[in-house]
C-alpha positions in Angstrom: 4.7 5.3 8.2 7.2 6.9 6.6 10.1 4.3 5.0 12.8 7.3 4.5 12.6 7.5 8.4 12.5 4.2 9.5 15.7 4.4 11.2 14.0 7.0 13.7 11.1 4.0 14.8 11.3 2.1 17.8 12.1 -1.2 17.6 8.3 -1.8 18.9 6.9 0.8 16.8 8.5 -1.3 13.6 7.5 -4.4 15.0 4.0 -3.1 14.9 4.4 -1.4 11.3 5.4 -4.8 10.3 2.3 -6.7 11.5 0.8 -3.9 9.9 2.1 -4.7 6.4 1.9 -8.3 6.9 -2.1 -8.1 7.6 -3.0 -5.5 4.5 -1.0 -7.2 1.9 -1.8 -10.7 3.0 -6.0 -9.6 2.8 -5.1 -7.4 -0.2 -5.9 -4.2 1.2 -2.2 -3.3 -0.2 -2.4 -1.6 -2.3 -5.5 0.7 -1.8 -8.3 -0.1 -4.5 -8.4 3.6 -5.2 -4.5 3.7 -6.1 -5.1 0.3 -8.3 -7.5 2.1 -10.2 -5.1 4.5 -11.1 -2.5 2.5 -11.3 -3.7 -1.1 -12.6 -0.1 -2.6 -13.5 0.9 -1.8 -9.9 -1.4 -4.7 -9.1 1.0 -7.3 -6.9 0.6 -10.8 -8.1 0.3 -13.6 -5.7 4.2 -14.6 -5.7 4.8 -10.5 -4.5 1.9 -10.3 -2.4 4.0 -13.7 -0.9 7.4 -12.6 -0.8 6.3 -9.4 0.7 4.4 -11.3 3.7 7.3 -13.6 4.0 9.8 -10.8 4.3 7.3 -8.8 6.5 7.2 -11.9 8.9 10.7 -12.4 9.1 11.9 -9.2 9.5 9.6 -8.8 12.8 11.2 -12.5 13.5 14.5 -10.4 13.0 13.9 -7.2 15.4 12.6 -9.5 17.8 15.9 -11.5 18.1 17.9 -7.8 18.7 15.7 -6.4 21.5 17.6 -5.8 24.5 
């Protein structure tokens, strides 16, 4: 997944990338471990690891609502 290029995805193929997101951040595999210990402020908190699902969800909710 490439977020510069979403505008070239499907609409299934973000739908999917969406789930995607949804189910890493939501079982904190989002960030990777490795990247954490690199990075350890980059560490979401519960209220970001929330919003993100949240906007994850409803953006699939979203596409869904615009397929042909």
């Amino acid at each position: 997944m490439n977020l510069s290029r979403w505008d070239e995805y499907g609409l299934e193929n973000r739908e999917d990338i969406l789930a995607e997101i949804s189910a890493m951040i939501r079982s904190r595999q989002m960030p990777p471990s490795r990247y954490l210990r690199l990075h350890p402020n980059a560490k979401p908190s519960d209220e970001e690891i929330d919003l993100i699902y949240k906007w994850a969800r409803a953006e699939r909710k979203r596409l869904r609502s615009v397929k042909p």
